[in-house]
N, C-alpha and C positions, 0 to 999 in steps of 0.2 A: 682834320676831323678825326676822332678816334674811332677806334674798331669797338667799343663798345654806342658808342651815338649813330653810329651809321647801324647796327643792328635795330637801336631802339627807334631810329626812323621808318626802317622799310617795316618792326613791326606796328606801327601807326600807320601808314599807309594800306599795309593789308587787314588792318582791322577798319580803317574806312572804306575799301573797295569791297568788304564783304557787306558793309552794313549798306554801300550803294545797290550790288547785286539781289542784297534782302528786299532792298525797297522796291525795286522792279517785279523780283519776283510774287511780291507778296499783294501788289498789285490786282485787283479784281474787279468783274464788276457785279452792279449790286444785281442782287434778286426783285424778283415781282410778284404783285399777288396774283394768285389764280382768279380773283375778284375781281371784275371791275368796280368803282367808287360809283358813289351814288350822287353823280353830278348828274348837268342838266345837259341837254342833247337837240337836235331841230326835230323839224316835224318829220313826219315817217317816210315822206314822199321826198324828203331834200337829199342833196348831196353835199360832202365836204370835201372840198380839195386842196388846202393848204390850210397849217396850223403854227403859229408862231408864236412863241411869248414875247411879252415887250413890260417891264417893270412887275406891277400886282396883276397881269388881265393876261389871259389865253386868247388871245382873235381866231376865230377860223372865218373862212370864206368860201363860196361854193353856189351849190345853187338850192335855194331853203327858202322857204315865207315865213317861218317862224322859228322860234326860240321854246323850249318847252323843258316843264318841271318831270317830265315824266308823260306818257302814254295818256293821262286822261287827268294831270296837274295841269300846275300854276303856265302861263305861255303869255307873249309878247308878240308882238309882229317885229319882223327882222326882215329884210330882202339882203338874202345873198350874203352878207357882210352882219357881223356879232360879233361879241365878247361875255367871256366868261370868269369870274371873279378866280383866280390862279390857286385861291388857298379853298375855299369853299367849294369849287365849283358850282356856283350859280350863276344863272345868265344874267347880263347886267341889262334894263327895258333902257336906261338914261341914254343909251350909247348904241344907234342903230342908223348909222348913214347908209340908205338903201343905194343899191347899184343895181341900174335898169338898164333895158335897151330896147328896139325894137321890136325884138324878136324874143318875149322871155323865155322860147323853148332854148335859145342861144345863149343867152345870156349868163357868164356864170364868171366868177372871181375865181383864176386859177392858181394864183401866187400872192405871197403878201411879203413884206420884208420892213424892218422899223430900223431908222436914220435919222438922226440930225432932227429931236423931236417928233417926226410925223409916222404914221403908219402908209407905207405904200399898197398898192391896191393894183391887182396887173390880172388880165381878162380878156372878157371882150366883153363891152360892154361902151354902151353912148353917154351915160349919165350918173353922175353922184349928187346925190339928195336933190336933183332937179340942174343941177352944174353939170356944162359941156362936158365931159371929158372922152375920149378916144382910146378905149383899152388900158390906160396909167391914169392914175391918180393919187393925189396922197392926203389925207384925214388928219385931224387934230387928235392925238389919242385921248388925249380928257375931253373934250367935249363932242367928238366924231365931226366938226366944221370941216369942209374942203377948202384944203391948200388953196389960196387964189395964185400964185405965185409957180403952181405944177402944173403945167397944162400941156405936155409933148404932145401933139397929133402922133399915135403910134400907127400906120399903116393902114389900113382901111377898113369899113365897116366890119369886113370878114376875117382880119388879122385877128392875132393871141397873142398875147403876152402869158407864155406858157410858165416860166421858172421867171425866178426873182432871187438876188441874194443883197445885201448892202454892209458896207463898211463904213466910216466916216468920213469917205472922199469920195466915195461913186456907189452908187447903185445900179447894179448890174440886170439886163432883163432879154431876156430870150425868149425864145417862141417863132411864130410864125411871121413873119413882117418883111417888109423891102424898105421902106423909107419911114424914120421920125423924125416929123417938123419938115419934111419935104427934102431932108438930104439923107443919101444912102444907105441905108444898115440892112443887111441881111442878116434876118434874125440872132443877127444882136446887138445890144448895144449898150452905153452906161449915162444917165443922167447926176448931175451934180446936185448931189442932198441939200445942200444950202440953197442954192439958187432956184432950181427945178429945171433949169438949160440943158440941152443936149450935152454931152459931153465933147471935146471936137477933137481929143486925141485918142480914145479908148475906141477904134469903130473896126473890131477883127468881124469876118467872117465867115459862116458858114453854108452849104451849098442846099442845106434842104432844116427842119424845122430843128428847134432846141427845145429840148423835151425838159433837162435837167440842168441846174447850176449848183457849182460848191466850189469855197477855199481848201486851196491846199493847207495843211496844217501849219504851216507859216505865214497865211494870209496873202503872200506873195504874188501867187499865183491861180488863176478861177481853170475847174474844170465846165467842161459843156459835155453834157450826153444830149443825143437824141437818134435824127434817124439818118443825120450827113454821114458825106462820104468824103467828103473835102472840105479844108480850112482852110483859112487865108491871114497874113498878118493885118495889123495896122495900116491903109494906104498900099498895100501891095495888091496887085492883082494877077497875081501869083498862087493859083490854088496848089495846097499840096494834101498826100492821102492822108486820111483820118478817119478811119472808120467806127462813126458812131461814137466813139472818145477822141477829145483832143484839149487840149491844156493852155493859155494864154497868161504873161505879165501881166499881171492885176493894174500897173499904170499904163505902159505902152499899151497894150493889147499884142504885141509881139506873139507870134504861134511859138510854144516853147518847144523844141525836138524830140521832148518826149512823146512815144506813139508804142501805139498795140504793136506788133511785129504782124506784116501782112500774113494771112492764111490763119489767123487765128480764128476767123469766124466762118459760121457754116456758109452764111451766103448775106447777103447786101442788103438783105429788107427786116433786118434787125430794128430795134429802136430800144437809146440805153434809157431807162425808164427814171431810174435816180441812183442818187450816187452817196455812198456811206464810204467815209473818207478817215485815214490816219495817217502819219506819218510814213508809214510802210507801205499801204494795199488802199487801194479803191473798190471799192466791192458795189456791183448792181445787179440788178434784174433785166432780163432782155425780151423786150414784148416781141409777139410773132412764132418765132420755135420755142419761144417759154424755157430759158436759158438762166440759168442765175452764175457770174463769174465773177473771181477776184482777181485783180491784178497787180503788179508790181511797180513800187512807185521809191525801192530802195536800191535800183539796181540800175542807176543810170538814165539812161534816155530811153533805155527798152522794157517797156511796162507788159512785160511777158503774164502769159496767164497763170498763176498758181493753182486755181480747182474750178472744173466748171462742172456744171451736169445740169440735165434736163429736168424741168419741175413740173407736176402736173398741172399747166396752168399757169397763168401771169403772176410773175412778182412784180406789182406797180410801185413801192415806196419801200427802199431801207435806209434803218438806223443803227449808228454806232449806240450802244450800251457798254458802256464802260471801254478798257483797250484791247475784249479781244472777242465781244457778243457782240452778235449784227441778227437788230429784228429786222422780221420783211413780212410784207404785208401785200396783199391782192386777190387774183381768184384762183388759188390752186388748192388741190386737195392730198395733194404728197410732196416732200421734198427731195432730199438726198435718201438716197437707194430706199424706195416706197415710203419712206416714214409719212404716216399719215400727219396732215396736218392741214387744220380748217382756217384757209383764208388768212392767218395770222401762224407766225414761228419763229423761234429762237436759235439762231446757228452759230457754232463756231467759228472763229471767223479762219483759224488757224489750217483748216483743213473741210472747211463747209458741211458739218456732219453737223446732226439734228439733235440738238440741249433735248436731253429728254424732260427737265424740269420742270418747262412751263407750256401748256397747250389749249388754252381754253381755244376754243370754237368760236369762230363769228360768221353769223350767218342769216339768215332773214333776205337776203336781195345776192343776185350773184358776181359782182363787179368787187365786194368787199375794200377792204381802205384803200385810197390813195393816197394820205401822207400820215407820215409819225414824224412825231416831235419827243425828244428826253432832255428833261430840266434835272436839276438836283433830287427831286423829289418824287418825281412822275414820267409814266409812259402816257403820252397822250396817240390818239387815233381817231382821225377823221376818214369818213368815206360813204359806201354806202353798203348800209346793212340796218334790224332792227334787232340783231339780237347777240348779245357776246358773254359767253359762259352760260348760255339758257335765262338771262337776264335779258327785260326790255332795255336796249341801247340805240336810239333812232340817229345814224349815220355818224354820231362823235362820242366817243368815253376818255376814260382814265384810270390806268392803273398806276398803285403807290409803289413805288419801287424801297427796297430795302438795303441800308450798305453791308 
């Protein structure tokens, strides 16, 4: 090869490695309006607890009786379970399989997740549209009909099916439980999306409730936050420590070795509230000492902590926005070093410092959001409050995000 072709290769190669470098670095993510959109919202007295898209519709679930145009507009009856037209934001009246129970002060849809055609539906709760169901069920997303063919008995009248996530082989569900369909899962387990059967290879464990589930950024692999202190693999009964995070084979259920390095946390009655997840870092909120940390997920099996600090107040739900913004949302009134911020904030993820960009206020009820959801287009938030940016917003909005 000659010494002029071998120059003009390496300079092709560094003109492509810069132009890969540019494209990372130039990488962002998008902006938000200070507004929220003038969609529709439940009544003032509801709660929303999980928010999911699945094709043209936003579903949330929670616990609500109605659907509404606004403070003193257009409204629908809804129990618990709606949708919301994804471009419009309007509420859709066609599409309201009510999910009841015994006890409606109990009763409440805490997780939703969309599979293999259906919408799932995870709670507590005895009944969809008048059908048995036991905490799990799954809906027809165009018509809201329940699955006949889903029917897991999850645990007992007083079990939760707290977190939900699905892929197109399992559906994954955590929360509070001991047995579905009469054989063993401690709070967790995975059901087969085509079938609606227990799953009889995915059954890890854990020692106390699962607050939170999420794919690692390869799909690979499910994290679990909540308020355990030990995991367990597949069939093993074999507990090992895991404090509050631990990681599993998305098919075995295998406990992966990746763990927090003991002594990271202050003390044992923690609880990881959710989990906002990349390649690199897992980042959540920790109910109890009101802890918000990120942690390391490029660095081996030791998911060491990179920045934690104390927040005024609970961070219940974050979200990745774009690869390096994590919103969080719940009842706190400050974040990192005082920055004031209402219920709702925009952090770095790089170093957990406070986006000074964006801060509208949410406020009206003091528990504020429990989940965010970010689509292509939109920040959505569920929870409970009636008012965001000084605007009536009863427990669910939307803001348009910008690239």
């Amino acid at each position: 090869m000659s010494k002029k072709w071998i120059v003009m290769m390496v300079a092709v190669a560094m003109a492509i490695a810069t132009i890969a470098v540019a494209g990372v670095a130039g990488a962002q993510s998008p902006t938000i309006s200070q507004t929220p959109d003038d969609t529709w919202m439940t009544n003032s007295g509801g709660k929303v607890y999980a928010v999911i898209r699945s094709g043209d519709y936003i579903y949330v679930g929670g616990q609500f009786n109605s659907i509404r145009s606004g403070p003193t507009g257009q409204s629908f009856a809804a129990t618990n379970l709606a949708r919301f037209d994804a471009n419009t934001g309007v509420g859709d009246p066609t599409w309201t399989p009510d999910v009841t129970g015994a006890d409606p002060t109990k009763t409440k849809v805490y997780s939703l997740a969309a599979s293999n055609g259906k919408i799932w539906v995870g709670g507590n709760f005895s009944a969809v549209d008048g059908v048995a169901r036991r905490n799990l069920a799954a809906v027809s997303p165009s018509t809201g009909v329940v699955d006949p063919n889903v029917d897991p008995v999850v645990g007992t009248e007083t079990s939760i099916v707290r977190a939900m996530i699905a892929s197109d082989q399992k559906v994954y569900i955590g929360g509070a439980f001991g047995t579905v369909d009469g054989k063993g899962r401690r709070n967790l387990a995975a059901i087969n999306p085509t079938t609606g059967n227990l799953d009889l290879i995915w059954k890890p464990k854990v020692d106390k409730i699962v607050w939170s589930l999420a794919f690692s950024c390869d799909n690979a692999t499910v994290f679990a936050g909540g308020k355990f202190l030990n995991a367990a693999s597949s069939g093993s009964t074999t507990f090992e420590a895991r404090q509050f995070l631990a990681r599993f084979d998305a098919t075995s259920g295998v406990l992966h070795p990746w763990a927090v390095p003991p002594g990271s946390f202050q003390n044992t009655s923690e609880v990881a509230s959710d989990l906002a997840v990349t390649c690199d870092r897992i980042t959540s909120g920790f109910l109890g000492p009101n802890f918000l940390r990120s942690f390391r997920l490029d660095n081996g099996n030791t998911g060491s902590v990179v920045w934690e600090y104390k927040t005024g107040g609970e961070v219940q739900t974050a979200a990745m926005l774009g690869p390096d913004k994590v919103i969080v949302g719940g009842h706190f009134s400050q974040l990192k070093d005082g920055v004031k911020r209402t219920r709702i904030g925009m952090i770095n993820l790089s170093d957990g410092s406070v986006d000074p960009s964006w801060a509208p206020p949410v406020s009206g009820k003091f528990l504020g959001p429990w989940d965010l959801l970010v689509d292509d287009n939109h920040l959505y938030v569920g929870g409970e409050f009636t008012s965001v940016a000084g605007l009536p917003r009863y427990n669910f909005t939307r803001f348009t995000l910008t690239p």
